[in-house]
C-alpha positions as CSV (number, residue, x, y, z in Angstrom):
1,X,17.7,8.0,10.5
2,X,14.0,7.3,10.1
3,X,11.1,9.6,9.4
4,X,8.1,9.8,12.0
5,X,4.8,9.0,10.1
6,X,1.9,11.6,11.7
7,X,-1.4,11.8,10.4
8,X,-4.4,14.0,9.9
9,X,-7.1,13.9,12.4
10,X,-9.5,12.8,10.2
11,X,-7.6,9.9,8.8
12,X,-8.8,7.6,11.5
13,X,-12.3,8.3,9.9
14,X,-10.8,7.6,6.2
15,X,-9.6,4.3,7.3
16,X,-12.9,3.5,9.1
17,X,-14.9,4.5,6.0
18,X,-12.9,2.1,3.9
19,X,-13.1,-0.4,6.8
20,X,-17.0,-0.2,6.2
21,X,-16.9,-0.1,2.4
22,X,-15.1,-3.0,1.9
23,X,-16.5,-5.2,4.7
24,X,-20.3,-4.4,3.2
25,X,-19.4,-5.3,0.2
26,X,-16.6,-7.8,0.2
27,X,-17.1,-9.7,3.7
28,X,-15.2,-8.2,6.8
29,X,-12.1,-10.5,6.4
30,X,-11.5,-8.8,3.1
31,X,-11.3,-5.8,4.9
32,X,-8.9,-6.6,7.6
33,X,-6.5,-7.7,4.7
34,X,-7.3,-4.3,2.9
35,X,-6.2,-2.4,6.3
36,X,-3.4,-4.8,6.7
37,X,-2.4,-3.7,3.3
38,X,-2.6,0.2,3.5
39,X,-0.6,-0.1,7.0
40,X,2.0,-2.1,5.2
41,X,2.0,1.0,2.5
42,X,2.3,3.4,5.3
43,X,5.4,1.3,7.5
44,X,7.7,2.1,4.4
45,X,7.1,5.9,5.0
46,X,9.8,5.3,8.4
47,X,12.5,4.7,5.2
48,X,11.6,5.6,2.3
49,X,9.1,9.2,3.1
50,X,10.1,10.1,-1.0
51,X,8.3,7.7,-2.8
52,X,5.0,8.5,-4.6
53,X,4.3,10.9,-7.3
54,X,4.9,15.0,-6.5
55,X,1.4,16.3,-6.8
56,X,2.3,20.4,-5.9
57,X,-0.8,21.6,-8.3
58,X,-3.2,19.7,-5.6
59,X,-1.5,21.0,-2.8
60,X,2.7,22.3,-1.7
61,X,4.7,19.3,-1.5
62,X,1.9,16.4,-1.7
63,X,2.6,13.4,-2.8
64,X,-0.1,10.4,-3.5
65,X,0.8,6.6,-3.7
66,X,-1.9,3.5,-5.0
67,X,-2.3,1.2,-2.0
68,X,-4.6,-2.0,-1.3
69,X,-6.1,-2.0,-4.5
70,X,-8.1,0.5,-5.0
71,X,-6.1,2.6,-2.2
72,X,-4.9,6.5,-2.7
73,X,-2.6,7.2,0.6
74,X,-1.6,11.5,0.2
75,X,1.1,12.8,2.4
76,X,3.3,15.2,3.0
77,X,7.1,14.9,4.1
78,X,9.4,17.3,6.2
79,X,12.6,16.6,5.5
80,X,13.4,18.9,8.6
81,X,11.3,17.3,11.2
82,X,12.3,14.0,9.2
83,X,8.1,13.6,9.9
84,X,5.7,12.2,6.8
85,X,2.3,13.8,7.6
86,X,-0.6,11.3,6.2
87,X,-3.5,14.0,4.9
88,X,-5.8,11.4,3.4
89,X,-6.4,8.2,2.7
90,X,-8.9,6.8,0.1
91,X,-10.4,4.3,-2.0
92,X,-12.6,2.7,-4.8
93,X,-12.5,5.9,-6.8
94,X,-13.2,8.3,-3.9
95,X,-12.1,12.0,-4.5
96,X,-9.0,12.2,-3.1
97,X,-7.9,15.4,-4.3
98,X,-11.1,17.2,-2.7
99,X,-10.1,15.1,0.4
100,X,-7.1,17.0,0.4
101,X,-8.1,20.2,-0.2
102,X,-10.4,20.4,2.4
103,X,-7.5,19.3,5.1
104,X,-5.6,22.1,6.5
């Protein structure tokens, strides 16, 4: 059975952040392909919500994957719900454990 991905309210603002970034500074059809890329990342969560590296002294059950580059994707999963919850999503060296601190 497949996991549900859910994310953070303020993930939509990650992605559009990055969306900006990138299409300043690389040309806007670089970063379509970088958003292509972390949405790819995130599809896999449906099968396989386990992969990534356990970060627990950042946060209870957080785990952080590279994506697009320069990407950081941080989630949760709930093997119960069978739900992956998306907390942040940055990139070029941003401070993603900050990020995730300040997300309830």
């Amino acid at each position: 059975m497949r996991y549900k991905v859910d994310r953070h309210p303020l993930v939509r603002r990650d992605l559009m952040e990055i969306t900006r970034l990138v299409g300043e500074y690389a040309g806007y059809d670089v970063s379509r392909r970088k958003m292509a890329q972390f949405r790819q990342a995130i599809s896999q969560f449906e099968d396989f919500p386990h992969i990534g590296t356990l970060r627990h002294d950042i946060r209870a059950n957080l785990r952080a994957i590279p994506a697009a580059g320069k990407g950081v994707i941080c989630f949760t999963v709930d093997d119960e719900s069978r739900t992956v919850l998306i907390i942040a999503i940055t990139y070029a060296g941003a401070d993603w454990t900050s990020r995730v601190a300040e997300r309830d």
